[in-house]
C-alpha positions as CSV (number, residue, x, y, z in Angstrom):
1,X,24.0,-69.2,-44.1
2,X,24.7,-69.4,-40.3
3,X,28.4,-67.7,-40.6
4,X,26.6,-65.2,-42.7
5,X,24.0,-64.4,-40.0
6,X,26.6,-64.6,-37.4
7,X,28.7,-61.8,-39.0
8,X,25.8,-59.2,-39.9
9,X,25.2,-59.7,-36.0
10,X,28.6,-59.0,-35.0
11,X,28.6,-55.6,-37.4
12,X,25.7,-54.2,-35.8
13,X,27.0,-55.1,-32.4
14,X,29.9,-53.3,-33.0
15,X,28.0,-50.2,-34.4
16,X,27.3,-46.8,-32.4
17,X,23.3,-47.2,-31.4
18,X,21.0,-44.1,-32.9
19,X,19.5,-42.3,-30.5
20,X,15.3,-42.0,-30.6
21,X,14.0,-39.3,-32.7
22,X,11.6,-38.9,-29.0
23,X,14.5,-38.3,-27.4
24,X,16.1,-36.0,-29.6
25,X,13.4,-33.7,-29.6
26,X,13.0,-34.3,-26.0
27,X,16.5,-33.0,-25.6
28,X,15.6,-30.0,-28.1
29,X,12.3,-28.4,-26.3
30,X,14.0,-29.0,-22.8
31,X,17.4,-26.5,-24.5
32,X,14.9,-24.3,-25.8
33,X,13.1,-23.9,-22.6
34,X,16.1,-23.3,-20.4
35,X,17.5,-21.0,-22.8
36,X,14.1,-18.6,-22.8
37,X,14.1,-19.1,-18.6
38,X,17.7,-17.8,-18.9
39,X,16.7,-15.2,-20.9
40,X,14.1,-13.8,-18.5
41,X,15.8,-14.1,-15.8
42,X,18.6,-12.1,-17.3
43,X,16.1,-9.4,-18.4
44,X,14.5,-9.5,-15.0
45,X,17.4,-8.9,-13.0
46,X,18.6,-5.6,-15.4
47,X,14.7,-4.9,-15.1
48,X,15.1,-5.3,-11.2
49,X,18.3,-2.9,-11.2
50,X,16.8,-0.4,-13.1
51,X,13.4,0.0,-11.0
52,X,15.7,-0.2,-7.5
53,X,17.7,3.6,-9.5
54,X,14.5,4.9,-10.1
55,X,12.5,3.9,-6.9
56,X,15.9,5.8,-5.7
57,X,16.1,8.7,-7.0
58,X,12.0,8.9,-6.9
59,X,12.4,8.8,-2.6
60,X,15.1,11.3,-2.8
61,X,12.9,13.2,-4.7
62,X,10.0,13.6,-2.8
63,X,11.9,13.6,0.4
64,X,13.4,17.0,-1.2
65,X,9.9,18.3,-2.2
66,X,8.5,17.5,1.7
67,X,12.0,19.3,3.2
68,X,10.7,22.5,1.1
69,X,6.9,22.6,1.9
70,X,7.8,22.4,5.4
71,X,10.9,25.3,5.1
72,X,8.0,27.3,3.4
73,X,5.5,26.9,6.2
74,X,8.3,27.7,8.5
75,X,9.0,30.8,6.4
76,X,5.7,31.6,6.3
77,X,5.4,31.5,10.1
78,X,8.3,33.9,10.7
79,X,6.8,36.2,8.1
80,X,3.4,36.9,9.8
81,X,5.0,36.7,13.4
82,X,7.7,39.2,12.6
83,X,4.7,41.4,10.9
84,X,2.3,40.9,14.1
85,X,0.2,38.6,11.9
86,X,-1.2,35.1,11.8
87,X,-0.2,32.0,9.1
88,X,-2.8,30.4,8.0
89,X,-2.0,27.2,6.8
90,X,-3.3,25.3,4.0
91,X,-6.6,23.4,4.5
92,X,-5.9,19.8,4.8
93,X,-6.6,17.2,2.5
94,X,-7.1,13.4,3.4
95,X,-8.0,12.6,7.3
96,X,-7.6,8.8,9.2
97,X,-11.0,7.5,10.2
98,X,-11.0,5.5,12.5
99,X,-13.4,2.7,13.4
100,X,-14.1,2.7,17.4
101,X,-17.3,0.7,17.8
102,X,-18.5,-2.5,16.8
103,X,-22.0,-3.0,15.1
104,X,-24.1,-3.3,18.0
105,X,-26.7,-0.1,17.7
106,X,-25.3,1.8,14.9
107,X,-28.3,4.0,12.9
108,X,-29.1,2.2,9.0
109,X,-27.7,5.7,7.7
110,X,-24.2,5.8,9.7
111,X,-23.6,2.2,8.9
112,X,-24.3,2.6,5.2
113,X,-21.5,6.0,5.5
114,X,-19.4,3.4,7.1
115,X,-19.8,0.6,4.5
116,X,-18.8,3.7,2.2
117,X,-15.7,4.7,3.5
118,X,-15.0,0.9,4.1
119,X,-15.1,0.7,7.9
120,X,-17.0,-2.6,8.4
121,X,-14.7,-3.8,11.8
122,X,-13.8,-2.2,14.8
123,X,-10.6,-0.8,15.1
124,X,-10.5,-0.5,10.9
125,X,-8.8,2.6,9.6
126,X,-8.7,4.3,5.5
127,X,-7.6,7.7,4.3
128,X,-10.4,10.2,3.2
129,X,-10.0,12.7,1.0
130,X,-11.7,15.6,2.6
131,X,-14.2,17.7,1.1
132,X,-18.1,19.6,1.5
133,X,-19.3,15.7,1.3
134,X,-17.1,13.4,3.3
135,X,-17.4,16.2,6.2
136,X,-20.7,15.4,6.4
137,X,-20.9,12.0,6.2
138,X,-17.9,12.0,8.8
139,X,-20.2,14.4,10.9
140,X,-23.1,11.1,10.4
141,X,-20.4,9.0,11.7
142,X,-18.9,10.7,14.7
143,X,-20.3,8.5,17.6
144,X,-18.8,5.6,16.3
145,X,-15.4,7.1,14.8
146,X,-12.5,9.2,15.5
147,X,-10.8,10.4,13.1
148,X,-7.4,13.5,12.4
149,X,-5.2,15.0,10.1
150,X,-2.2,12.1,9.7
151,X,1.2,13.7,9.2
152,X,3.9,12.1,6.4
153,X,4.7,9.9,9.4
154,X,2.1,8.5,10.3
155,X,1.1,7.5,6.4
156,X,4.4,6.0,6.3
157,X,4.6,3.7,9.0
158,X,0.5,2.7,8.4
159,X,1.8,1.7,4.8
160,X,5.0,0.3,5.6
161,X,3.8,-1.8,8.8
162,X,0.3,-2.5,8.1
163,X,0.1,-1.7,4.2
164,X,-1.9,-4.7,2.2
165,X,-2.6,-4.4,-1.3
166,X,-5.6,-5.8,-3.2
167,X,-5.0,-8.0,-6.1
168,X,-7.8,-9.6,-7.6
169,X,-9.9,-9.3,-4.5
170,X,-6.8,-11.0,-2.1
171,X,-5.4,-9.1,0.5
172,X,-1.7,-9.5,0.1
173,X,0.8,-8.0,2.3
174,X,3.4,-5.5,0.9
175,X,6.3,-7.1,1.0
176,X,8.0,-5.4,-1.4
177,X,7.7,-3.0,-4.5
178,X,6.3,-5.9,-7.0
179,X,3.4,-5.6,-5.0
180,X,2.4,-2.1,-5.9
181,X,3.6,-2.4,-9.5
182,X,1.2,-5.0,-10.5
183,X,-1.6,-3.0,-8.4
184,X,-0.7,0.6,-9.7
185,X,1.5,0.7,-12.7
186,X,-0.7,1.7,-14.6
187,X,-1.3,4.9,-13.1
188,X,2.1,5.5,-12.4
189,X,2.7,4.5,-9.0
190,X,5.6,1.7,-8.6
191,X,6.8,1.7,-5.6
192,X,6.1,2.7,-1.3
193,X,7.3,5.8,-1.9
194,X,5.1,6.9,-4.7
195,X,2.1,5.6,-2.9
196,X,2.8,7.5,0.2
197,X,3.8,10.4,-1.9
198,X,-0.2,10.0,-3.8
199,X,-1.6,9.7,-0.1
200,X,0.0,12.7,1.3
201,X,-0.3,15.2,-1.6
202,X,-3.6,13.6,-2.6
203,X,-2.4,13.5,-5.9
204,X,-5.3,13.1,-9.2
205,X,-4.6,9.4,-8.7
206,X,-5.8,9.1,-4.6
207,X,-8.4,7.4,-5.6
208,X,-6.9,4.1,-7.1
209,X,-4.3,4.5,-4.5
210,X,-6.7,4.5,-2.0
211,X,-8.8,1.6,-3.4
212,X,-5.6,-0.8,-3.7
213,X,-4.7,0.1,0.0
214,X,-6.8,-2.7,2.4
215,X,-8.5,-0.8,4.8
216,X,-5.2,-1.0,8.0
217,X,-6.3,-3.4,10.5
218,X,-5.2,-1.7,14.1
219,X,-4.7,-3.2,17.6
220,X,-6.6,-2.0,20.5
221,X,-4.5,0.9,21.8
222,X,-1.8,0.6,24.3
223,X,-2.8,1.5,27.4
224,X,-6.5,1.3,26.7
225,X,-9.3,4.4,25.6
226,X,-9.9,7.2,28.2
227,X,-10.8,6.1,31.4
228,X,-14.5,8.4,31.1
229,X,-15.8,6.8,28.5
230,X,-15.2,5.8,24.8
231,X,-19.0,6.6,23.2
232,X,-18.3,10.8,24.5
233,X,-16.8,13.2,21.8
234,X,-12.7,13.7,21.8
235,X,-13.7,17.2,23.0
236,X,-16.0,16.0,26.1
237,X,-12.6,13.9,27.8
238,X,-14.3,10.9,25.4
239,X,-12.4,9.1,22.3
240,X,-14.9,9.8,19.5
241,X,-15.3,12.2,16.4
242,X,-12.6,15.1,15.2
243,X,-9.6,15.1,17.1
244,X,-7.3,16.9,14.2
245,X,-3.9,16.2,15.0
246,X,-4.2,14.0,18.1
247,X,-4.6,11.2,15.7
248,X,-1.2,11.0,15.1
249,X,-0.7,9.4,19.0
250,X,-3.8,7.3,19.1
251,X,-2.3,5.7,15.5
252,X,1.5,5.2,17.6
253,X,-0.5,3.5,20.5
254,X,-2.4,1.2,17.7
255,X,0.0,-0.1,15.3
């Protein structure tokens, strides 16, 4: 009986162990798992390379489209001068406003225009599309705003050195493209360039692109505000209310 014993022992001994069934489909779900992460990244990084063409070819394009609205205008200029007219240009579109004051002694009214165009902190600047109604409520405003026409420039550089999207309710910087994807693909716009594009030719979809955009959050200006004082209007030697294309130098003193 004992030899017996002794040599079913030996004969498992000298048998391979069988691995846990645990382990085995352990092994299995950690295979599968790597083999879908593999899988996504591949499909990202094709996905990556083709968004990177188009965002490409999407710049190029508009910078081509900006290049002839300004050889037009330049057209049009030599037109009327060499005919012993005027040009007229186009009536502009979105202005900067501005926020120059804090909240000490603004009106009920001007601070409820404010709230609208999303101007709650001094030195706070957004993009409004201009028409009949926001000229009036920027009129409402004017003692505690200034705000001009922005050129493609100055759109640029606010987006592209103070630009932060909202996702769910967070302000997060743009960093990069993925950004504005999650924010706007829906309506089209994937990338800085289509954005800025939207802003500048206050395309049907402003709007959203407006509402992602955080409102910019500017340094005082270099240098100061004008030594008379700040509270006059632009036009008075002051710093507040229209001062059309002057904006673009107050923004270059700000950022």
């Amino acid at each position: 009986q004992y030899h017996h014993n002794q040599q079913r022992y030996q004969k498992n001994t000298t048998g391979t162990m069988k691995t846990p069934e645990s382990i085995l489909k352990k092994q299995a779900a950690q295979a599968k798992v790597s083999a879908e992460a593999k899988a996504q990244s591949d499909a990202a990084r094709k996905q990556k390379g083709a968004d990177k063409k188009q965002f490409i070819a999407n710049a190029e394009k508009y910078a081509a489209e900006y290049a002839a609205t300004e050889k037009e205008a330049v057209d049009n200029r030599r037109k009327a001068k060499a005919a012993g007219g005027f040009y007229v240009a186009a009536e502009p579109k979105v202005a900067l406003v501005i926020r120059i004051r804090g909240i000490i002694g603004v009106s009920p009214k001007a601070k409820k225009v404010m709230q609208l165009f999303r101007l709650r902190q001094i030195h706070n600047a957004t993009f409004v599309r201009l028409n009949e109604a926001t000229i009036r409520m920027l009129r409402l405003i004017e003692p505690y705003v200034t705000y001009g026409i922005p050129t493609r420039a100055t759109i640029e550089k606010l987006v592209y050195k103070r630009g932060f999207g909202k996702l769910s309710k967070q302000r997060i910087p743009i960093a990069d493209n993925s950004v504005i994807q999650e924010g706007l693909s829906k309506v089209g716009i994937n990338c800085c360039a289509d954005l800025v594009h939207e802003l500048v030719t206050v395309g049907p979809n402003f709007k959203a692109a407006n509402n992602f955009l955080w409102p910019f959050k500017l340094s005082s200006p270099l240098g100061g505000f004008s030594k008379k004082t700040k509270l006059l209007h632009y036009l008075e030697g002051g710093e507040a209310g229209n001062r059309g294309e002057e904006i673009n130098k107050l923004v270059k003193k700000m950022l």
